[in-house]
CHARMM internal coordinates of N, CA and C (Angstrom, degrees):
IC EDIT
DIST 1 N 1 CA 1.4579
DIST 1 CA 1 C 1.5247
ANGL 1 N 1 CA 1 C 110.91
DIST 1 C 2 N 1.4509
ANGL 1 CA 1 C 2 N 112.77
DIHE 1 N 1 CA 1 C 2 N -45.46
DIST 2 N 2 CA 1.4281
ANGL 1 C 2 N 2 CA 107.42
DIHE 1 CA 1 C 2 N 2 CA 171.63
DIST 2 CA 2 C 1.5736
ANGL 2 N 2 CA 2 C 112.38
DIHE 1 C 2 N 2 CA 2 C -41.30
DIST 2 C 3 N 0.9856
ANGL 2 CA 2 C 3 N 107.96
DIHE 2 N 2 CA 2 C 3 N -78.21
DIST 3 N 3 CA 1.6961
ANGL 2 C 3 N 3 CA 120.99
DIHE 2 CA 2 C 3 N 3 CA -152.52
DIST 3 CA 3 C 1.7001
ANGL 3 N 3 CA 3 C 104.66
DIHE 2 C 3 N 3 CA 3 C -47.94
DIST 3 C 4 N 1.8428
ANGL 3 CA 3 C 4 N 113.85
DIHE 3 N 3 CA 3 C 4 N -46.41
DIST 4 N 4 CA 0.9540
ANGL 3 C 4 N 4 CA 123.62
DIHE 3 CA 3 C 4 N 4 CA 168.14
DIST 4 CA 4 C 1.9900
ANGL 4 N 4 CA 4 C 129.65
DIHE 3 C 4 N 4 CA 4 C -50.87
DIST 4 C 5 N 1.1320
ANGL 4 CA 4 C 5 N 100.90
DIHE 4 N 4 CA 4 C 5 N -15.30
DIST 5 N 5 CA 1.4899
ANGL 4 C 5 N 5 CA 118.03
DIHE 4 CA 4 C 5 N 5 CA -174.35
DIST 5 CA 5 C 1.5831
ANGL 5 N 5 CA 5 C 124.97
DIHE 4 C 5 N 5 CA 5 C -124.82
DIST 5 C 6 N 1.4126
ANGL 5 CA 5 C 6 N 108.34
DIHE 5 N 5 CA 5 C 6 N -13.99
DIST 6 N 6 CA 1.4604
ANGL 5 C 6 N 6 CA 120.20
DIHE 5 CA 5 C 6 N 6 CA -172.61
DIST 6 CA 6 C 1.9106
ANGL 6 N 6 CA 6 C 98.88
DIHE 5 C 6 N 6 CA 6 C -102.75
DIST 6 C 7 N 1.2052
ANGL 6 CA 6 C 7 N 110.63
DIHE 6 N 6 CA 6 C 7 N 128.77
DIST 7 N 7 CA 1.2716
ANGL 6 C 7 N 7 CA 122.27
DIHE 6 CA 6 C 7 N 7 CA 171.86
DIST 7 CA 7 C 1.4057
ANGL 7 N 7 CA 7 C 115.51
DIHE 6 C 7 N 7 CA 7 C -94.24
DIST 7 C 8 N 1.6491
ANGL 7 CA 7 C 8 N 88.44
DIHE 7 N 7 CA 7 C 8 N 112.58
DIST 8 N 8 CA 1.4785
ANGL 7 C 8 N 8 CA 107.38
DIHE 7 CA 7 C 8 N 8 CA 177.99
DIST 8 CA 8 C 1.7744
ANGL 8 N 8 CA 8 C 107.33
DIHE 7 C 8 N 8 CA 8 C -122.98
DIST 8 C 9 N 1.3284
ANGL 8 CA 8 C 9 N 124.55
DIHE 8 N 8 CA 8 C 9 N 163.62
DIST 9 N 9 CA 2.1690
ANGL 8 C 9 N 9 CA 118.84
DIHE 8 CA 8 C 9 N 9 CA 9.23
DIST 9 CA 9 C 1.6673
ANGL 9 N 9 CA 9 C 85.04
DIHE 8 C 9 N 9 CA 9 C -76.71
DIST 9 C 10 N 2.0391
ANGL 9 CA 9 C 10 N 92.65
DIHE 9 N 9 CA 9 C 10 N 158.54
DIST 10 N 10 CA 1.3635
ANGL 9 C 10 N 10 CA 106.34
DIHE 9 CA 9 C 10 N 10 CA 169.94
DIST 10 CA 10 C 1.5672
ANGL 10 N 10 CA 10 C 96.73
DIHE 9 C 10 N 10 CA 10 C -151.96
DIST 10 C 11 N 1.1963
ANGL 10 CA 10 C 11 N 99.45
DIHE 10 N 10 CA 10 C 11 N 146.18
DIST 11 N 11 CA 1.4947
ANGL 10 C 11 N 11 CA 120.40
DIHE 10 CA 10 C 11 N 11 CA -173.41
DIST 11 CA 11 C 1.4843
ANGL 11 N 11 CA 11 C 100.75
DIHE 10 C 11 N 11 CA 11 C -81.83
DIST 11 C 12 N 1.6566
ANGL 11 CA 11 C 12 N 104.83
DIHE 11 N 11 CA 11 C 12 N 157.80
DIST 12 N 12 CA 1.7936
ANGL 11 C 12 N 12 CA 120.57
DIHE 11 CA 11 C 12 N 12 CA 173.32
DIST 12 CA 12 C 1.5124
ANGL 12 N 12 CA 12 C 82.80
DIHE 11 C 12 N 12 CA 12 C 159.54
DIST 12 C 13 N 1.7460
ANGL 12 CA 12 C 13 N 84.19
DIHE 12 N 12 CA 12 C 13 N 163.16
DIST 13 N 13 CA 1.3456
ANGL 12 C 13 N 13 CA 106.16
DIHE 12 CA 12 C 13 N 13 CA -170.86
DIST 13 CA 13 C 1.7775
ANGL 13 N 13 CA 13 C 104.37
DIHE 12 C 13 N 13 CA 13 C -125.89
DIST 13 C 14 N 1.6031
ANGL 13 CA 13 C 14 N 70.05
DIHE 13 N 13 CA 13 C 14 N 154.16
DIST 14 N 14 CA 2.0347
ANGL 13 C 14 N 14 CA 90.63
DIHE 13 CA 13 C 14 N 14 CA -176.24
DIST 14 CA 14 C 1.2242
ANGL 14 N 14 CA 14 C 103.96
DIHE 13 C 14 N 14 CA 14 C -123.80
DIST 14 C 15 N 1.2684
ANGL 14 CA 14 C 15 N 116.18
DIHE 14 N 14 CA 14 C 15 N 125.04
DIST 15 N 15 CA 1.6967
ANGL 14 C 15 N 15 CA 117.15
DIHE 14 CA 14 C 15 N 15 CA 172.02
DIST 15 CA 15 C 1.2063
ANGL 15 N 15 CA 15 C 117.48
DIHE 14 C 15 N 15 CA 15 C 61.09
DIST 15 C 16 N 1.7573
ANGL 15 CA 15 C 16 N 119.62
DIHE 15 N 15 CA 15 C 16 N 18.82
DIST 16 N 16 CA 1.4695
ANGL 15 C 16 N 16 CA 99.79
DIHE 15 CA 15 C 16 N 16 CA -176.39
DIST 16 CA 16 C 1.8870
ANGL 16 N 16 CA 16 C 110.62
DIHE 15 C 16 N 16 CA 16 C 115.02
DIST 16 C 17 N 1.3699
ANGL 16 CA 16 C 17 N 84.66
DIHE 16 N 16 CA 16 C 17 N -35.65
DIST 17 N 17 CA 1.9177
ANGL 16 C 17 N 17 CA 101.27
DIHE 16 CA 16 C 17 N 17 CA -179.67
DIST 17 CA 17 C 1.4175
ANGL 17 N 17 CA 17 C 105.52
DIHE 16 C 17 N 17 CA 17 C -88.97
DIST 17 C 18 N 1.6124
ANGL 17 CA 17 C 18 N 116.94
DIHE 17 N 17 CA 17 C 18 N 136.77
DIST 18 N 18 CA 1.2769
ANGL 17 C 18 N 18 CA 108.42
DIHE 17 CA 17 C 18 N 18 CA 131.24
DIST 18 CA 18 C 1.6824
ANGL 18 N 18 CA 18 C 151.99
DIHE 17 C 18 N 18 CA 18 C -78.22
DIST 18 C 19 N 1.0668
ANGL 18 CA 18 C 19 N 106.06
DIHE 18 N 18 CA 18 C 19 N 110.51
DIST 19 N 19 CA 1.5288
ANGL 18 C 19 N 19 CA 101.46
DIHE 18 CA 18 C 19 N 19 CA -168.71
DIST 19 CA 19 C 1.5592
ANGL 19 N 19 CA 19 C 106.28
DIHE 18 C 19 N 19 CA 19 C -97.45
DIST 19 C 20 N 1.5955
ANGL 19 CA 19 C 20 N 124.76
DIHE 19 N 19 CA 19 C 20 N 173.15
DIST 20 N 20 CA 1.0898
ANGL 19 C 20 N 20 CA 135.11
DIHE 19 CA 19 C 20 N 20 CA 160.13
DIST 20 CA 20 C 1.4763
ANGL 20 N 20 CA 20 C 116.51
DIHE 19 C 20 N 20 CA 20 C -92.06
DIST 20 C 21 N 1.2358
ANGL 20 CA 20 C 21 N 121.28
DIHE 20 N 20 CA 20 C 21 N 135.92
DIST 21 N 21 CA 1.4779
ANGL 20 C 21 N 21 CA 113.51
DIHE 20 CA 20 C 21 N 21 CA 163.61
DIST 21 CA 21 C 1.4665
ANGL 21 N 21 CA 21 C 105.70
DIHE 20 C 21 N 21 CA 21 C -118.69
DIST 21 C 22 N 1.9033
ANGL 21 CA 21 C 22 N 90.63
DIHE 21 N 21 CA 21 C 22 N 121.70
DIST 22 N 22 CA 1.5971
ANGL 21 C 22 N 22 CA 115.93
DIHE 21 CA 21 C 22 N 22 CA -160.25
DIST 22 CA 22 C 1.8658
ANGL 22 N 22 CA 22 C 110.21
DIHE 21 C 22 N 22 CA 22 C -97.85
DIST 22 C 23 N 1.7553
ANGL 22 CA 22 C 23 N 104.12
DIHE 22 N 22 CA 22 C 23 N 6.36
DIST 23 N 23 CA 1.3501
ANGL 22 C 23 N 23 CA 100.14
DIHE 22 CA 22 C 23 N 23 CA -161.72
DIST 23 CA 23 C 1.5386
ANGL 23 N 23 CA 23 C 114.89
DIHE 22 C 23 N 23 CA 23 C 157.56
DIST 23 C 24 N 1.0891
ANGL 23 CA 23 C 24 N 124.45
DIHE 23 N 23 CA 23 C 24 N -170.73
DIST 24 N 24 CA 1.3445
ANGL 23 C 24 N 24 CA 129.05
DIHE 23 CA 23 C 24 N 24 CA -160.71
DIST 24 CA 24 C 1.9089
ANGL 24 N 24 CA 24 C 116.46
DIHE 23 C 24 N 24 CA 24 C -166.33
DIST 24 C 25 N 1.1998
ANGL 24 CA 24 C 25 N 100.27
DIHE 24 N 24 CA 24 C 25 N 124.39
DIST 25 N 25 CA 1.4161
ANGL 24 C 25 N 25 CA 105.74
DIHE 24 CA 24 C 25 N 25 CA -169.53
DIST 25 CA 25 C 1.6478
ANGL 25 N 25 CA 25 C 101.42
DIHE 24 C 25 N 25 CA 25 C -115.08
DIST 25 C 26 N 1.3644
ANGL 25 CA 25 C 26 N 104.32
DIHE 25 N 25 CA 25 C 26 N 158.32
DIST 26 N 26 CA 1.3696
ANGL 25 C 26 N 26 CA 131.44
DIHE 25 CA 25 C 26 N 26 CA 153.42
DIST 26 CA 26 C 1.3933
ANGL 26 N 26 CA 26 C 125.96
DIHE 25 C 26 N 26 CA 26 C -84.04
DIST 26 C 27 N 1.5895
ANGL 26 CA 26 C 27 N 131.43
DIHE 26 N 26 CA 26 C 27 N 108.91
DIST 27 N 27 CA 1.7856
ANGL 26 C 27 N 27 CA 114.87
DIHE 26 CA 26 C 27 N 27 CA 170.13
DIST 27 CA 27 C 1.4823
ANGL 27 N 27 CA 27 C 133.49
DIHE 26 C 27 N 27 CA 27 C -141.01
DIST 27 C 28 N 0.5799
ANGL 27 CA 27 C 28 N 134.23
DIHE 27 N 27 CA 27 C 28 N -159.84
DIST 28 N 28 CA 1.6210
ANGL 27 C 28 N 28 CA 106.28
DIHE 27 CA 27 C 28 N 28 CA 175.83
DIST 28 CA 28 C 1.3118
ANGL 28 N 28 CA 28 C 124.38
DIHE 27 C 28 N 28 CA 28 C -72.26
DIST 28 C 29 N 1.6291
ANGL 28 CA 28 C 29 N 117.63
DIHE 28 N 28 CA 28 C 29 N 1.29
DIST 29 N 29 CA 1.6367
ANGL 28 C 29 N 29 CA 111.78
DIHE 28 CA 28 C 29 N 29 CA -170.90
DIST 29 CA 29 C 1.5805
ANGL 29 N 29 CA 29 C 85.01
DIHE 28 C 29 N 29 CA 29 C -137.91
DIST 29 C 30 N 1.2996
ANGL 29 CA 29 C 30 N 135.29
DIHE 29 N 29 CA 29 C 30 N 3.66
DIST 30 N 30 CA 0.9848
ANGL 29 C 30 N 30 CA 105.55
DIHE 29 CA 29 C 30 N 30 CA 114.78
DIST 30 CA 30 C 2.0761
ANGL 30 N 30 CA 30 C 97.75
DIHE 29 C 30 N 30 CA 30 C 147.07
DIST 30 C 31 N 0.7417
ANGL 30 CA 30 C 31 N 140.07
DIHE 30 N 30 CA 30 C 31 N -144.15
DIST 31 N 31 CA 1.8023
ANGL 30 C 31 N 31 CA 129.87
DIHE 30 CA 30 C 31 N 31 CA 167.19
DIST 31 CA 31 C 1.3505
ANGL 31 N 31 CA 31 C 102.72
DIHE 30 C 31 N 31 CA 31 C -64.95
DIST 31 C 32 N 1.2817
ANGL 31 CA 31 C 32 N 99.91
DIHE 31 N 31 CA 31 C 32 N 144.82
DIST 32 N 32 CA 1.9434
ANGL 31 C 32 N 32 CA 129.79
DIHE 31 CA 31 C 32 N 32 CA -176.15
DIST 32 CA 32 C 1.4663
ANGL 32 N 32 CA 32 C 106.00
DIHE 31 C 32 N 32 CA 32 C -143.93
DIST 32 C 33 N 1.3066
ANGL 32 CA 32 C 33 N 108.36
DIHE 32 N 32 CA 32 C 33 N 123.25
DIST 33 N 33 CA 1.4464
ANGL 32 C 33 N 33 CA 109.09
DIHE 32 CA 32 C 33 N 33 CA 172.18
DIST 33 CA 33 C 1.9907
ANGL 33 N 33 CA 33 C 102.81
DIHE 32 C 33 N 33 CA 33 C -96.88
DIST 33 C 34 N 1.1400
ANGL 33 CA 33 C 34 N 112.13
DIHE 33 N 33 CA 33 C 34 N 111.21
DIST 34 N 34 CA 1.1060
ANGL 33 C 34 N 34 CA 125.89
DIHE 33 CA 33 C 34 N 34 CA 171.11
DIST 34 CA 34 C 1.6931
ANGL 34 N 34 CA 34 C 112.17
DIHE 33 C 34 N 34 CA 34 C -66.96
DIST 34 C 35 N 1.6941
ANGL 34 CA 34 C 35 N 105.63
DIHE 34 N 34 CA 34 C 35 N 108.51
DIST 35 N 35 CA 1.4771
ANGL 34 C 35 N 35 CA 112.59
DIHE 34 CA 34 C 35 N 35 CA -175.18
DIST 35 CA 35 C 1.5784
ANGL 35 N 35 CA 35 C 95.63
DIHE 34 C 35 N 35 CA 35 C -105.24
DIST 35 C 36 N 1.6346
ANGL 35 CA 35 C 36 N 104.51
DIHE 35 N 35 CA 35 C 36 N 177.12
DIST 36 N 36 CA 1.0770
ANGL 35 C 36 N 36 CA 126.36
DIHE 35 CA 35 C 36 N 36 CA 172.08
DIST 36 CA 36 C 1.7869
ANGL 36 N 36 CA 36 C 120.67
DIHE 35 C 36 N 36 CA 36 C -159.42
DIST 36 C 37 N 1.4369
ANGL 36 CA 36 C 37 N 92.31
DIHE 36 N 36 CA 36 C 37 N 147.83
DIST 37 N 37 CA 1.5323
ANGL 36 C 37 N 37 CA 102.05
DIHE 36 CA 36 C 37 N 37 CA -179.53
DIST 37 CA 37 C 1.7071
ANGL 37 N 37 CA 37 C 126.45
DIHE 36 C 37 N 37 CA 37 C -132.28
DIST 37 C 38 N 1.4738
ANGL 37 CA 37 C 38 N 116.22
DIHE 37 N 37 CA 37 C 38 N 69.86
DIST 38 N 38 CA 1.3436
ANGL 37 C 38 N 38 CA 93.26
DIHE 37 CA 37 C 38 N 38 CA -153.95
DIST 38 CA 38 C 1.7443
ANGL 38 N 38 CA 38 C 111.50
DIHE 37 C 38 N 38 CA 38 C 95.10
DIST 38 C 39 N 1.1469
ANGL 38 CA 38 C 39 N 96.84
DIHE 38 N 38 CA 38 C 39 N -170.76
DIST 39 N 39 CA 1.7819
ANGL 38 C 39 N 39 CA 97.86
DIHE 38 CA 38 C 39 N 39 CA 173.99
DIST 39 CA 39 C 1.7036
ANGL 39 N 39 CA 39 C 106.39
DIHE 38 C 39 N 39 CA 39 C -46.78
DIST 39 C 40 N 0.7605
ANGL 39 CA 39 C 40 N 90.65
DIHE 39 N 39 CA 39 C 40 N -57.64
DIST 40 N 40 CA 2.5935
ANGL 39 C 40 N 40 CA 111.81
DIHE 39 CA 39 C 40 N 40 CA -167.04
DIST 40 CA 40 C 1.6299
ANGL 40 N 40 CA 40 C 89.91
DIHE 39 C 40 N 40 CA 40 C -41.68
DIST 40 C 41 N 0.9614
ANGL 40 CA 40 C 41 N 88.10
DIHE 40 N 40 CA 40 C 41 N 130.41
DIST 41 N 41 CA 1.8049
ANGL 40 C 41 N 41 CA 134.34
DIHE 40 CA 40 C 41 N 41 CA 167.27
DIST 41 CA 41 C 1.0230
ANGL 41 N 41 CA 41 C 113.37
DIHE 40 C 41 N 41 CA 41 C -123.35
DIST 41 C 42 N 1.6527
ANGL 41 CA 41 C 42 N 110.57
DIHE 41 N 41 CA 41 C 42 N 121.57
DIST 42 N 42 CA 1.6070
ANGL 41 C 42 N 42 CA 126.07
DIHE 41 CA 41 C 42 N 42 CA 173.23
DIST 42 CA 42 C 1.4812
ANGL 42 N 42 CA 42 C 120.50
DIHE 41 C 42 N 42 CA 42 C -136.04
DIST 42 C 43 N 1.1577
ANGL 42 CA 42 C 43 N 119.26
DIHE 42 N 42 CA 42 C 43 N 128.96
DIST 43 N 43 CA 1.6923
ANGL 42 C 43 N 43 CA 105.14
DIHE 42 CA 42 C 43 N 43 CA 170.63
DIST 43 CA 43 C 1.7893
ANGL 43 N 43 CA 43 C 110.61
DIHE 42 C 43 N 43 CA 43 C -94.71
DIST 43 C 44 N 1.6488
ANGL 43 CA 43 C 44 N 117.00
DIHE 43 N 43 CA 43 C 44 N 122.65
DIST 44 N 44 CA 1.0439
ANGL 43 C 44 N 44 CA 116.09
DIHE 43 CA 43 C 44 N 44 CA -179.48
DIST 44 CA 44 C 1.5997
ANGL 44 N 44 CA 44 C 94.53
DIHE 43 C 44 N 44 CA 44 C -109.70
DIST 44 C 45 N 1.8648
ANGL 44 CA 44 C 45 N 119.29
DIHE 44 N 44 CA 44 C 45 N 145.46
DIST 45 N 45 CA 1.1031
ANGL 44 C 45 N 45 CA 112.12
DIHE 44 CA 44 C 45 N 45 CA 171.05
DIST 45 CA 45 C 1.7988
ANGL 45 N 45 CA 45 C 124.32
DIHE 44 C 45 N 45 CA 45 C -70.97
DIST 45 C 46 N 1.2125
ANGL 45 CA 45 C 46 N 97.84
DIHE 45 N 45 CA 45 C 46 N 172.64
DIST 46 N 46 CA 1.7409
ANGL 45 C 46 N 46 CA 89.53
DIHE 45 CA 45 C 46 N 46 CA -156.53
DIST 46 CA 46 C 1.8785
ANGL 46 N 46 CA 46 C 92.19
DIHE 45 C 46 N 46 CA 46 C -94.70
DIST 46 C 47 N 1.1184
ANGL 46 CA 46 C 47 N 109.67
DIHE 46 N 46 CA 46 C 47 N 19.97
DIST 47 N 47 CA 1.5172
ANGL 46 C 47 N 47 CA 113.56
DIHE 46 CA 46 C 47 N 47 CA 170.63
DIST 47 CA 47 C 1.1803
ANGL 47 N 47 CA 47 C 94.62
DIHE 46 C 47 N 47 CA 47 C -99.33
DIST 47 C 48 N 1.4893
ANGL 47 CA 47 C 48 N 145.14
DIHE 47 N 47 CA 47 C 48 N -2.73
DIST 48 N 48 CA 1.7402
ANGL 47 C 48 N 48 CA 120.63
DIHE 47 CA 47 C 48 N 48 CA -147.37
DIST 48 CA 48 C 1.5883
ANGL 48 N 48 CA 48 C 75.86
DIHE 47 C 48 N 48 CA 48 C -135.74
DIST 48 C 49 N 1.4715
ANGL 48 CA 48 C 49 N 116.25
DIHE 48 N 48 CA 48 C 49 N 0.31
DIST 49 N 49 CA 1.7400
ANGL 48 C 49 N 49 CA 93.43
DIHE 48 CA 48 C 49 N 49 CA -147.69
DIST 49 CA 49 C 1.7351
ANGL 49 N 49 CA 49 C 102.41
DIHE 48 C 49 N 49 CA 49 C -89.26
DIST 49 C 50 N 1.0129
ANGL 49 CA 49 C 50 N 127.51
DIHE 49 N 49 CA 49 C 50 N 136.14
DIST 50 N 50 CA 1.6721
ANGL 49 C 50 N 50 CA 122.30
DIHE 49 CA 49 C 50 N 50 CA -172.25
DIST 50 CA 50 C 1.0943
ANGL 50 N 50 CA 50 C 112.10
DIHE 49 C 50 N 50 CA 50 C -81.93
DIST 50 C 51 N 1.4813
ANGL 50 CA 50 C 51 N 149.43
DIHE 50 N 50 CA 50 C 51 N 140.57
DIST 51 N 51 CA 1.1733
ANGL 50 C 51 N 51 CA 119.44
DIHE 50 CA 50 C 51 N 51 CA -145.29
DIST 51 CA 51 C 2.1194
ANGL 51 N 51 CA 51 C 74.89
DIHE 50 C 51 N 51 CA 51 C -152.51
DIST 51 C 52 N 2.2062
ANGL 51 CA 51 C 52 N 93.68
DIHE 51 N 51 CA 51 C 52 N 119.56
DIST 52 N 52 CA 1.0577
ANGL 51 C 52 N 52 CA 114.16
DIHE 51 CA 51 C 52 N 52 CA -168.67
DIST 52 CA 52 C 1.9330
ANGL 52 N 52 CA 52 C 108.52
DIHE 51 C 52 N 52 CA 52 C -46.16
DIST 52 C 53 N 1.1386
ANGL 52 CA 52 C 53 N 90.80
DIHE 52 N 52 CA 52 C 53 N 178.06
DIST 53 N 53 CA 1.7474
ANGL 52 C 53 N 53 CA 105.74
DIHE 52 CA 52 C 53 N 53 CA 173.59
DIST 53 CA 53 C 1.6083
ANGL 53 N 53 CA 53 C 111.67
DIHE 52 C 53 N 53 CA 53 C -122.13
DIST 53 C 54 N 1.1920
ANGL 53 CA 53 C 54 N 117.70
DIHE 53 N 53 CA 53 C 54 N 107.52
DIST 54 N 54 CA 1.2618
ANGL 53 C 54 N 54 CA 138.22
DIHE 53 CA 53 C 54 N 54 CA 27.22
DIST 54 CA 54 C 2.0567
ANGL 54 N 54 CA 54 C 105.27
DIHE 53 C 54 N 54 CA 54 C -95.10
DIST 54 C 55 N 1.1405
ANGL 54 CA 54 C 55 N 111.74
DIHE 54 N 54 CA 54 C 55 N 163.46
DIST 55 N 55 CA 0.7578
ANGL 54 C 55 N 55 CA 82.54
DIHE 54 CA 54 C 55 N 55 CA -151.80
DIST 55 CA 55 C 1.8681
ANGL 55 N 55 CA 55 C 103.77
DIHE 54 C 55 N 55 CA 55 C -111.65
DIST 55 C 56 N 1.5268
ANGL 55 CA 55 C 56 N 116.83
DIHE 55 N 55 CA 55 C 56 N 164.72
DIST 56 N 56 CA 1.3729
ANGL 55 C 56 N 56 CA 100.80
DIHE 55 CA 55 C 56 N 56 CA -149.09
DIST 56 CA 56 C 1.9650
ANGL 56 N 56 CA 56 C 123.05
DIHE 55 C 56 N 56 CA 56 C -64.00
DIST 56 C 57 N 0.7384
ANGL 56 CA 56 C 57 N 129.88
DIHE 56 N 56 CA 56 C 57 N 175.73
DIST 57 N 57 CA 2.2393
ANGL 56 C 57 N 57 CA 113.81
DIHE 56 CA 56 C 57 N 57 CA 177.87
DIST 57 CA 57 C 1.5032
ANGL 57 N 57 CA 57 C 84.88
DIHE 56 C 57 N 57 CA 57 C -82.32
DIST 57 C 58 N 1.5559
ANGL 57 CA 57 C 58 N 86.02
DIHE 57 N 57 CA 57 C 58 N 157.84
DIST 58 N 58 CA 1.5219
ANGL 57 C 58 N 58 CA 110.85
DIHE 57 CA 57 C 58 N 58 CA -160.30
DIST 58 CA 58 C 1.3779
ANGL 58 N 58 CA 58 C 133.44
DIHE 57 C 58 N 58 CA 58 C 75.78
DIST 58 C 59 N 1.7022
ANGL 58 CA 58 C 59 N 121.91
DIHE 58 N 58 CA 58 C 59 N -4.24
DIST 59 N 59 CA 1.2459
ANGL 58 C 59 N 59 CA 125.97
DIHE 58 CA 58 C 59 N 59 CA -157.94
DIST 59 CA 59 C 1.7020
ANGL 59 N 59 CA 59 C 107.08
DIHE 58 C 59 N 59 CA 59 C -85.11
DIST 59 C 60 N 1.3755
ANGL 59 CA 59 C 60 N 97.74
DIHE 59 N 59 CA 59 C 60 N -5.91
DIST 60 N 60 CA 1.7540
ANGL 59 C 60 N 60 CA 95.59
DIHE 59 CA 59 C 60 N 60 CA 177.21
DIST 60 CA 60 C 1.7795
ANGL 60 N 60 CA 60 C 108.54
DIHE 59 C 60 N 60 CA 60 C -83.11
DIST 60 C 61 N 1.1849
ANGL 60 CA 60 C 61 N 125.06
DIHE 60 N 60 CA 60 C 61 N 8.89
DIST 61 N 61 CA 1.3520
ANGL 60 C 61 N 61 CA 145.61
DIHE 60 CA 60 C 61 N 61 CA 172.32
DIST 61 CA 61 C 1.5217
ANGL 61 N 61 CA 61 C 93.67
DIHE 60 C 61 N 61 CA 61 C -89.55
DIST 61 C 62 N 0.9971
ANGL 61 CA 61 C 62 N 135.52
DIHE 61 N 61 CA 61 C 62 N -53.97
DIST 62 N 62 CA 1.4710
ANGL 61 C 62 N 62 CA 120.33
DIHE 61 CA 61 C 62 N 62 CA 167.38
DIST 62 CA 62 C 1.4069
ANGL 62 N 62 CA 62 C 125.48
DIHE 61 C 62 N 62 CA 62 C -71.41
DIST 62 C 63 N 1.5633
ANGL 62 CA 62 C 63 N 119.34
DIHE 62 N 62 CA 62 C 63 N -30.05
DIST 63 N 63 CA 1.1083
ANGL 62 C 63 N 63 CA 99.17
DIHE 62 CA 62 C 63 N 63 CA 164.70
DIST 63 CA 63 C 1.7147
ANGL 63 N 63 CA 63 C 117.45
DIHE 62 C 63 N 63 CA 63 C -72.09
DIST 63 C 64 N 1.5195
ANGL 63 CA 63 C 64 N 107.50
DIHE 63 N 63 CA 63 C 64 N -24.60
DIST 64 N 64 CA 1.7763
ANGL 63 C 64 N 64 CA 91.07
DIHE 63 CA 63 C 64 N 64 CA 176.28
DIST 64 CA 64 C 1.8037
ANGL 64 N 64 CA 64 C 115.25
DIHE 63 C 64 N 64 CA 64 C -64.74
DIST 64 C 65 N 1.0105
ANGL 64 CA 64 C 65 N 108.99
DIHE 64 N 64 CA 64 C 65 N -33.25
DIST 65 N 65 CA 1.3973
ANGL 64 C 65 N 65 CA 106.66
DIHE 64 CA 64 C 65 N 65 CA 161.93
DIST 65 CA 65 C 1.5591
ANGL 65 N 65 CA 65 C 139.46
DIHE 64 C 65 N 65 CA 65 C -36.77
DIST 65 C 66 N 1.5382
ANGL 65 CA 65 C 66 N 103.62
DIHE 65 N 65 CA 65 C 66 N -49.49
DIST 66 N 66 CA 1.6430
ANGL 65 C 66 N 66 CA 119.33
DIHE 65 CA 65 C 66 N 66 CA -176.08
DIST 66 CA 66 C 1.6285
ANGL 66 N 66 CA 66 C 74.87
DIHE 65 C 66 N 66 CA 66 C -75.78
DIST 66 C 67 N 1.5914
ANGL 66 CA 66 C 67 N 130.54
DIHE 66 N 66 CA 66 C 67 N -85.84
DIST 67 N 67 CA 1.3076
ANGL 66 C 67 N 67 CA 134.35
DIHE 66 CA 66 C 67 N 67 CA -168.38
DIST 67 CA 67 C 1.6895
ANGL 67 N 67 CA 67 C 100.82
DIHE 66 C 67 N 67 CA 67 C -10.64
DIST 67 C 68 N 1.5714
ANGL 67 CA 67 C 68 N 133.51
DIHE 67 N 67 CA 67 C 68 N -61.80
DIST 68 N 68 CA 1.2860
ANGL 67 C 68 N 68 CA 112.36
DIHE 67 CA 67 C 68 N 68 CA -139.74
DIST 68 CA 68 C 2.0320
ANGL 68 N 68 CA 68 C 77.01
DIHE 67 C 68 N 68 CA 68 C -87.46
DIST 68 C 69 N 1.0441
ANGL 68 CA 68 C 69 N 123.05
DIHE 68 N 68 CA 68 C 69 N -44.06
DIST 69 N 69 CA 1.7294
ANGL 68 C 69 N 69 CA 112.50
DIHE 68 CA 68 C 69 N 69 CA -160.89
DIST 69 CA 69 C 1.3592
ANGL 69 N 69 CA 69 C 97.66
DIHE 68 C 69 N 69 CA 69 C -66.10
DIST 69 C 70 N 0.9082
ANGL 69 CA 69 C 70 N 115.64
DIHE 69 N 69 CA 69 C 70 N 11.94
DIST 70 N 70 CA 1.9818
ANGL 69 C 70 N 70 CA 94.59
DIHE 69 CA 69 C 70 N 70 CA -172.43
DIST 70 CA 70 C 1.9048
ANGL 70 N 70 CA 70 C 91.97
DIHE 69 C 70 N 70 CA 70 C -103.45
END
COOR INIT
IC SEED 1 N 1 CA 1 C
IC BUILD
C-alpha cells in the first residue's frame, strides 16, 4: 500500500544530507525506503525515515505503518 499511494521521488534529509527517496522495498526486517544521492544507494528503514515538511501525498501510509509496529 505504501509504495502504491506515496508520491515519489521525494526529497528529505538524513544526517544533514539531502537524499531522494526513489521507492520502497520489502525485507525481512521489514519496509525500506530506498534513497539516493548522486551515484550512493541506501536502504533506510521506513521507521527511521524523516519524512520532509510539508510532507509528501501518501505519507499517512507511513504513518499507519509506524502506528501498526509500534
Amino acid at each position: 500500500m505504501v509504495e502504491e499511494h506515496l508520491a515519489m521521488p521525494f526529497a528529505t534529509t538524513i544526517l544533514g544530507v539531502e537524499v531522494s527517496v526513489i521507492g520502497v522495498d520489502l525485507t525481512a526486517s521489514g519496509i525500506v525506503a530506498i534513497c539516493t544521492r548522486g551515484k550512493q544507494r541506501q536502504s533506510i528503514g521506513l521507521l527511521d525515515l524523516p519524512l520532509p515538511t510539508p510532507a509528501p501525498s501518501g505519507a499517512q501510509w507511513i504513518e499507519a505503518y509506524r502506528h501498526w509496529t509500534s
